[in-house]
C-alpha positions as CSV (number, residue, x, y, z in Angstrom):
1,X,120.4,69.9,82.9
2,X,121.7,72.6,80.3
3,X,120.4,75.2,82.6
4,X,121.5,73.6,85.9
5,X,125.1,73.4,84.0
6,X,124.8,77.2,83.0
7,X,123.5,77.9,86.9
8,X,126.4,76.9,88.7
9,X,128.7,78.2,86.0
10,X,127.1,81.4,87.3
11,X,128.0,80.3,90.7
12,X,132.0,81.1,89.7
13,X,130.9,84.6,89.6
14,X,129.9,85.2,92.9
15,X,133.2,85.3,94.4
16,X,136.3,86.1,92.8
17,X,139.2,85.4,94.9
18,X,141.8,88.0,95.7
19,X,145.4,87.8,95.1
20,X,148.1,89.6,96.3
21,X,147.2,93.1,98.2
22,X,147.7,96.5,97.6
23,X,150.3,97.1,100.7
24,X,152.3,94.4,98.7
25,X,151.9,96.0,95.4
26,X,152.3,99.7,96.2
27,X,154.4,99.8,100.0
28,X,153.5,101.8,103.2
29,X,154.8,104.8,104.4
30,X,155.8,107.7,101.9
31,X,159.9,107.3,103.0
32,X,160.1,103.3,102.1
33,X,157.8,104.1,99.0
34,X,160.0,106.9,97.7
35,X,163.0,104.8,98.0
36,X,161.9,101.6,95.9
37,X,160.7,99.7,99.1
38,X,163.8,99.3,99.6
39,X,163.4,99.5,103.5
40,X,163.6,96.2,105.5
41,X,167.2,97.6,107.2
42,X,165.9,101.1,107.5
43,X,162.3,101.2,108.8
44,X,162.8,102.7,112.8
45,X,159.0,104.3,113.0
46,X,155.4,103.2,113.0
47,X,156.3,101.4,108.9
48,X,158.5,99.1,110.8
49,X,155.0,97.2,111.8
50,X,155.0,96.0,108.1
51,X,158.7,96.4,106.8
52,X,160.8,94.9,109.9
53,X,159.1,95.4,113.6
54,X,162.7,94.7,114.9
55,X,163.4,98.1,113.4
56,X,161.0,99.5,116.2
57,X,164.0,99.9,118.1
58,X,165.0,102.8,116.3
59,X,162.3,104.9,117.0
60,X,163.4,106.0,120.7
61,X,160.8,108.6,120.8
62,X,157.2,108.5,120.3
63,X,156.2,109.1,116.3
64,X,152.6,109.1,115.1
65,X,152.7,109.7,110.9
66,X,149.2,110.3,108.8
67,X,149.6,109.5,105.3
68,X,147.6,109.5,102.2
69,X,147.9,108.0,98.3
70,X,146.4,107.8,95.6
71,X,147.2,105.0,92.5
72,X,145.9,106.1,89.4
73,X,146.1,102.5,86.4
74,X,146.6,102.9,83.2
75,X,146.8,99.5,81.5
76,X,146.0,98.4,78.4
77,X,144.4,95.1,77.3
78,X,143.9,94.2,73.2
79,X,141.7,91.4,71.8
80,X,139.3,91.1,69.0
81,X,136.4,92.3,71.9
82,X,136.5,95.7,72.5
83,X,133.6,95.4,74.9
84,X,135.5,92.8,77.1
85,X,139.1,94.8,76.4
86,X,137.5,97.9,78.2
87,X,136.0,95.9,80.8
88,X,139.6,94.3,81.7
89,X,141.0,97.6,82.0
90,X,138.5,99.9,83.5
91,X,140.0,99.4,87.0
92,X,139.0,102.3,89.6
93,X,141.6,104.4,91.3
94,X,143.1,103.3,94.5
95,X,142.8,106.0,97.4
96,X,144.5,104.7,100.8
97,X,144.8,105.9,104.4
98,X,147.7,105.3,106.6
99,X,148.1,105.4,110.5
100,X,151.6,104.5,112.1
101,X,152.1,104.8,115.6
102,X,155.6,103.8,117.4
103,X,157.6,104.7,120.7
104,X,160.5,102.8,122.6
105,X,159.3,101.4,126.2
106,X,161.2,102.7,129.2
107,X,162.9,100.0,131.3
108,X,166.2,99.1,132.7
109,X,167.2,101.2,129.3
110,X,165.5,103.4,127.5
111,X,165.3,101.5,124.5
112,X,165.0,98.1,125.6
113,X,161.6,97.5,124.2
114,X,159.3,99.5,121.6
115,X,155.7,98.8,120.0
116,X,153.6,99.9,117.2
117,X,151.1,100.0,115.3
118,X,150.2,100.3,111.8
119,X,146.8,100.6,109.7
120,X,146.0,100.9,106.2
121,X,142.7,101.7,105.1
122,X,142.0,101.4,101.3
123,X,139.0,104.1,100.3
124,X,137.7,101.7,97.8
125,X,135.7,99.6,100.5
126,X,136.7,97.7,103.4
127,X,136.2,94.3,101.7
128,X,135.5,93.8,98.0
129,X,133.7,90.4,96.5
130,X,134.2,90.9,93.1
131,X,132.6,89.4,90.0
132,X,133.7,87.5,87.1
133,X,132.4,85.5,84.5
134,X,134.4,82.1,84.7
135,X,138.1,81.5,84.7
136,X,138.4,82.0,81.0
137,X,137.5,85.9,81.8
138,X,140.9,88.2,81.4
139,X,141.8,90.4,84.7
140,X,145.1,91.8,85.7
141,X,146.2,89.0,88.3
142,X,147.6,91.7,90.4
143,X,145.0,95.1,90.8
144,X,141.7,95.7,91.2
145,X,139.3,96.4,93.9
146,X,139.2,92.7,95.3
147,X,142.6,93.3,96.9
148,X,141.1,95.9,98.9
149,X,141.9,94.6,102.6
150,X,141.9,97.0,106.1
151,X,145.1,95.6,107.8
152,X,145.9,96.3,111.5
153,X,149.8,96.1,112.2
154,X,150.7,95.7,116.1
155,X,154.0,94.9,116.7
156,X,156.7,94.4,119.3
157,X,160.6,94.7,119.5
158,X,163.1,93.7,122.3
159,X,166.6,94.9,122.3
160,X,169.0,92.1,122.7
161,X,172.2,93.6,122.4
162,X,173.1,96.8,121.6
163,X,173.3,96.1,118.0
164,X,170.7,93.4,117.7
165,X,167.1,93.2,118.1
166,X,163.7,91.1,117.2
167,X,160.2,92.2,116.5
168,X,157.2,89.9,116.6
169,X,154.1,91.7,114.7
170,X,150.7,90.4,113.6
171,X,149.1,91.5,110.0
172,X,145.6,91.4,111.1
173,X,143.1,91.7,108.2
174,X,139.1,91.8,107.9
175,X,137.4,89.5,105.2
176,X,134.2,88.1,104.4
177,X,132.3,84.8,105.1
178,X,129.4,83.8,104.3
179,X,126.7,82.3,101.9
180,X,124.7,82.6,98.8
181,X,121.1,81.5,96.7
182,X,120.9,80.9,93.3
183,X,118.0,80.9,91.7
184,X,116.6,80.8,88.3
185,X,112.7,80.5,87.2
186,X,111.7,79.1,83.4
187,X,112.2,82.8,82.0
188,X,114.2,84.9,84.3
189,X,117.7,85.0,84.7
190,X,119.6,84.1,87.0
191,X,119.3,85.9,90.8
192,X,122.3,85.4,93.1
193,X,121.6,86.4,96.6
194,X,124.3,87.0,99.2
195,X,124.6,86.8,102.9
196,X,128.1,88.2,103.8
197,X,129.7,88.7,107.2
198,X,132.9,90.3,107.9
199,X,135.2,88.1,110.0
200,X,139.4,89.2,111.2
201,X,142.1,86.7,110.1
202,X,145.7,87.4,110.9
203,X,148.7,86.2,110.0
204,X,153.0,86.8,111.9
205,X,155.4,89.0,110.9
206,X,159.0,88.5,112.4
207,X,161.6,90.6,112.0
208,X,165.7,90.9,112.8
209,X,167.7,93.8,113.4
210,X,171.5,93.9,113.2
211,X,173.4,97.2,113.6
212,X,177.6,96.1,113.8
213,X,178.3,99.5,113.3
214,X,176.9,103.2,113.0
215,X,177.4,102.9,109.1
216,X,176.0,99.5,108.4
217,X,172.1,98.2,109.4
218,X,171.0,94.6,108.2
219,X,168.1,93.4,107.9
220,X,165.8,90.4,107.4
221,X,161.8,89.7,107.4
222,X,159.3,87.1,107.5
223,X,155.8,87.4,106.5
224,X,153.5,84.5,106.9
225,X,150.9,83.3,104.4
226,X,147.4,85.3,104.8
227,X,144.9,83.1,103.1
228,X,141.1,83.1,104.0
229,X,138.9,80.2,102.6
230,X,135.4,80.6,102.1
231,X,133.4,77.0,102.2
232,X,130.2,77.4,102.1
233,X,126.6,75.2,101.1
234,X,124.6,77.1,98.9
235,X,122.1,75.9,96.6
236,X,120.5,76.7,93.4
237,X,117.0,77.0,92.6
238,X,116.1,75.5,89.4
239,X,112.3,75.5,88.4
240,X,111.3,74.8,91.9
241,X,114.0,71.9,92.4
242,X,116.3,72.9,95.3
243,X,119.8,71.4,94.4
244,X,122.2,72.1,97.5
245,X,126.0,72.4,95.9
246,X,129.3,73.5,98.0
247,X,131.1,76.3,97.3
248,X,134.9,76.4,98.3
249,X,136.9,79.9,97.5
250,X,139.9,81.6,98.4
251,X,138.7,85.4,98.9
252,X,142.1,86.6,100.3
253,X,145.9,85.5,99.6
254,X,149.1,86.8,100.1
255,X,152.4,84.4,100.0
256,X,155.0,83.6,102.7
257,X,157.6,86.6,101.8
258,X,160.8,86.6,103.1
259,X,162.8,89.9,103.0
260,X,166.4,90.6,103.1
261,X,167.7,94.1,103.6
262,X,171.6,96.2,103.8
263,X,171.6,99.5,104.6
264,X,174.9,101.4,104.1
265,X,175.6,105.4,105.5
266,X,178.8,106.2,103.6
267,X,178.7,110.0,104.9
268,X,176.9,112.0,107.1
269,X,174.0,113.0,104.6
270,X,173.8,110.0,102.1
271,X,171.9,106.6,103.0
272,X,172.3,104.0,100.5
273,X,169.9,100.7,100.6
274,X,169.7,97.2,99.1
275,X,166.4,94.8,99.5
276,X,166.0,91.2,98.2
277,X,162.4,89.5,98.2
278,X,161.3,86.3,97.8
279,X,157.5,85.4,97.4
280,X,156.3,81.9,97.7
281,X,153.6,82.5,95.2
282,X,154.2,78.3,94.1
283,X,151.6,77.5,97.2
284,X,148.6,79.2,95.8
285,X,147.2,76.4,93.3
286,X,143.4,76.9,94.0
287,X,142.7,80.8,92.3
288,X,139.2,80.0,91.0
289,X,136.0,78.9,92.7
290,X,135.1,75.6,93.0
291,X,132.0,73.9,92.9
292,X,130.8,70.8,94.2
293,X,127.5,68.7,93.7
294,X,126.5,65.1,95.3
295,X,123.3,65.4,93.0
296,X,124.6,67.3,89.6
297,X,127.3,68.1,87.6
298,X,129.7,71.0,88.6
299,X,132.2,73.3,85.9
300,X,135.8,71.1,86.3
301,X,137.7,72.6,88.7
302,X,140.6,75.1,87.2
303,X,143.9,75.7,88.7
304,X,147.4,77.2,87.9
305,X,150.6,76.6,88.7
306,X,151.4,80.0,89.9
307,X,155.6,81.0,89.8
308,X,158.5,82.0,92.6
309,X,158.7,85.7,92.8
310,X,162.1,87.5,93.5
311,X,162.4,91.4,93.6
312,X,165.6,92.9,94.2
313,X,164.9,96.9,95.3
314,X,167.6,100.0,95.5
315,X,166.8,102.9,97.5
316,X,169.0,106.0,98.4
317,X,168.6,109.0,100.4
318,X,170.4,112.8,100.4
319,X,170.7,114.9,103.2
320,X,170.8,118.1,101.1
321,X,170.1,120.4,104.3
322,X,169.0,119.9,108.0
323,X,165.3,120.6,106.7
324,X,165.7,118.7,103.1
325,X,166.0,115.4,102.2
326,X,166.5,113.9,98.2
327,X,165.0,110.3,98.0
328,X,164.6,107.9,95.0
329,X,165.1,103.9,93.8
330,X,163.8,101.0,91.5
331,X,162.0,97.7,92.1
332,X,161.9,94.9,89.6
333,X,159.4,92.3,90.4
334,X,159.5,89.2,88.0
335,X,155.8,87.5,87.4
336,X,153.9,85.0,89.2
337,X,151.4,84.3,86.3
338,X,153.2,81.4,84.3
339,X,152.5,81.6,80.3
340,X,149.0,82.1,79.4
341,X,149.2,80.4,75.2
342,X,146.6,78.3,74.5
343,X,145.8,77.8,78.5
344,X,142.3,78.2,79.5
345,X,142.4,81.0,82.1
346,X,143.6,84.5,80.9
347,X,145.8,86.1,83.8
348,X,147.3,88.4,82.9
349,X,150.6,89.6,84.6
350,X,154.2,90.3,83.5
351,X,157.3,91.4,84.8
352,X,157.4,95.0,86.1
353,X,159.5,97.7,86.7
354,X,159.4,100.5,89.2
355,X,161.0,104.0,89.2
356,X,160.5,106.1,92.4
357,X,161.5,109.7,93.8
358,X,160.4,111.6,96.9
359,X,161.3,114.8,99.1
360,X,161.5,114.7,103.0
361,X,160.6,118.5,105.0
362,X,161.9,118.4,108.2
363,X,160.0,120.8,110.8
364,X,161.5,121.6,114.3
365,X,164.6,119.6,115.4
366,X,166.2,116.7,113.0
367,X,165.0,113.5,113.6
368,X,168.8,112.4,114.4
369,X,169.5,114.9,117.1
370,X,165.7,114.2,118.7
371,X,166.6,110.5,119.5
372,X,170.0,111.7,120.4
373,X,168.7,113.6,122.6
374,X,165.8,111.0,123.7
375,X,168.1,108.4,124.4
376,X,170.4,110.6,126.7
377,X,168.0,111.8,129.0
378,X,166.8,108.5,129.7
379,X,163.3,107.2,130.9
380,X,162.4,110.3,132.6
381,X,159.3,111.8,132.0
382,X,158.7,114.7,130.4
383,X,156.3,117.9,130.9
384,X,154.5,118.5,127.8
385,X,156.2,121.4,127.6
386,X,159.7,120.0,127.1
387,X,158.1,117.5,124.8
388,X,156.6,120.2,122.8
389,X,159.8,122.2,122.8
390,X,161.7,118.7,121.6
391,X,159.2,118.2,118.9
392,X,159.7,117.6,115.1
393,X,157.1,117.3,111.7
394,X,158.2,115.4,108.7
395,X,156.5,115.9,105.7
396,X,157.4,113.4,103.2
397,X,156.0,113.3,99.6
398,X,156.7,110.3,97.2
399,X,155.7,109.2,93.5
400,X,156.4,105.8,91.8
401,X,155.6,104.9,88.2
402,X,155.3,100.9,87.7
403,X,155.5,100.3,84.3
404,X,154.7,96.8,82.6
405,X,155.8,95.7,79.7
406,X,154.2,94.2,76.9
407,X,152.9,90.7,77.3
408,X,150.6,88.5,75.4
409,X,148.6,85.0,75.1
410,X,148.2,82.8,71.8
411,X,144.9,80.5,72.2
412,X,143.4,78.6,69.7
413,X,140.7,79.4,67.3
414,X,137.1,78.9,68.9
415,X,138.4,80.0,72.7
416,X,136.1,82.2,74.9
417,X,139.1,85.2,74.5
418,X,141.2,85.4,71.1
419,X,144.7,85.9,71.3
420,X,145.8,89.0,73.4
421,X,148.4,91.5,74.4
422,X,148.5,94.0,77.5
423,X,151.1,96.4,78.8
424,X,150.4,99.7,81.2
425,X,152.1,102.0,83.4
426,X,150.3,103.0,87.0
427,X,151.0,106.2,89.0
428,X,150.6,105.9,92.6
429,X,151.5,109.0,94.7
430,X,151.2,110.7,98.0
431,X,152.5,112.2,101.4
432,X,152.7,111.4,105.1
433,X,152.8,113.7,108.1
434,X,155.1,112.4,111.3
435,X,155.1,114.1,114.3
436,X,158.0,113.4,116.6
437,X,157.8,113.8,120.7
């Protein structure tokens, strides 16, 4: 029985459930990420798939951006095992790929409807099943390669007035199902074997546009819940005894967000903008693998009462020169991970604080006077000459440093993991490419 126990305590290492994603953590699309995220009353091109797709509106011309980042963690995590404290923090960099694709739909107006399309494609791997020991084994709640998701953004908007508009999107993502063996002979170790299938899930995004004036854009965003259960029989082979068991884990969560956004143009070359977020991170009770036996005994099931998260973001942008732009802003996010002291999981998670700062090339004719100029001549088409001629290239560069402060966990003496303390900074950077027709 001692072995069986031990067996299906390995069992809770074959699939550690993801939480929260990297678009969510990091952003998409170099402009919103150099000004804090800050973007749900801004985004007008192939972004607005994530950020508002009512905002595809804006676009009035077709866009199609290529971008690239690359998040680089340093976070720290002290106990009295410096073998588990290197293991917590060794988390690989985060490479991403980002294609946004948007244009306005000719009909009675030229701007009466719009679509796009988003993707983001983490290097890392398409989908990650990670492994952990048990839910007494420390990890950063937030990072790490389990988070690594391929999402597919198509969206549409619909002009209802002249200064108000809806989008309807989907947030399409690829995860893994499947099932596993355990086995385990009289002097072996154990010898998990997996059969994993990807499968797409999807989840809505809605979005509102409100424009009352040239100098004022509002904003607001919903986001459904994305959360893939994997429920599986498996069974586990002990000393030729086949003993089926039932394994039940979340592989992929994000919350129901709802975003709120202002953007204010005071002059001619300075944006100024204002988000609020709210993440429903209460509903998510279930983080760790469960097991189930009619025939044996199973590890108790563990869960946490996960916390509200708000995080108010500032953004602004200079228009130094027709060809220059000046971005930067801050994001505070407060922590989903409730108090960790003498519980018996380790999350670790805190509040965190994010500086950012960016630089916008514009190539060819301002992005202003190309919709202008788009939106006068109306749903004729154009030669590919005159497209050409009309083209533009942005070539926007961002950096954000996210910086957590210290937080630790008291447990008492005899726990799997002593007392602890962690705190870290991460660097994510990059560029995208937008060419305007």
């Amino acid at each position: 029985m001692r072995r069986l126990l031990l067996l299906l305590c390995a069992a809770g290492a074959l699939a550690t459930p993801a939480r929260a994603d990297d678009m969510e953590q990091f952003g998409f699309g170099a402009r919103a990420q150099a000004m804090g995220n800050a973007y749900t009353a801004l985004a007008s091109d192939g972004t607005a798939t994530y950020w508002n797709p009512a905002g595809l509106i804006l676009s009035r011309h077709l866009n199609l951006t290529f971008g690239y980042s690359f998040a680089d963690y340093g976070l720290r995590f002290d106990s009295n095992d410096p073998d588990l404290d290197d293991d917590v923090e060794r988390i690989p960099p985060l490479s991403a790929l980002s294609i946004a694709i948007s244009t306005t739909i000719p009909w009675d107006i030229p701007d009466r409807f719009a679509f796009g399309l988003g993707v983001f494609l983490p290097t890392r791997g398409i989908v990650n099943v990670d492994t952990s020991a048990d839910a007494a084994r420390p990890e950063w709640f937030a990072y790490g390669e389990r988070q690594d998701r391929v999402h597919v953004l198509p969206s549409l908007a619909v002009k209802a007035t002249k200064w108000l508009s809806f989008g309807l999107g989907a947030s399409i993502f690829v995860d893994a199902s499947g099932g596993t063996t355990i086995s385990a002979g009289v002097a072996t170790p154990v010898q998990p074997e997996f059969e994993l299938r990807l499968k797409p899930d999807a989840g809505v995004v809605l979005g509102v546009m409100l424009q009352p004036s040239d100098w004022l854009s509002l904003g607001l965003t919903y986001r459904s819940e994305l959360s893939f259960k994997l429920d599986f029989p498996a069974s586990a082979v002990v000393q030729g005894i086949n003993i089926p068991l039932k394994l039940e884990t979340i592989t992929f969560f994000t919350p129901h967000q709802l975003s709120f956004g202002v953007a204010v143009s005071p002059s001619d070359s300075l944006i100024l903008t204002f988000d609020l977020h709210y993440f429903l991170w209460s509903t998510y009770d279930d983080p760790f693998l469960v097991v189930t036996s009619d025939v044996a005994a199973t590890p108790q099931r563990v869960e946490v009462d996960l916390r509200v998260t708000f995080s108010p973001r500032l953004g602004a942008e200079l228009l130094v020169t027709d060809w220059l732009l000046l971005r930067g802003g801050y994001a505070y996010r407060t922590s989903a991970v409730p108090s960790q002291d003498f519980e018996p999981t380790n999350l670790v998670d805190g509040q965190r604080h994010t500086l950012t700062t960016g630089v916008g090339l514009v190539f060819g004719k301002p992005a202003e006077e190309a919709s202008a100029d788009a939106k006068a001549k109306g749903p004729s088409a154009q030669t590919m000459e005159e497209a050409t001629k009309d083209a533009s290239i942005d070539l926007d560069f961002f950096f954000q440093l996210h910086w957590h402060p210290e937080v630790s966990a008291d447990k008492a003496t005899g726990a799997p993991v002593s007392s602890w303390e962690a705190d870290g900074i991460i660097m994510n950077f990059g560029f995208s490419l937008t060419a305007r027709f």
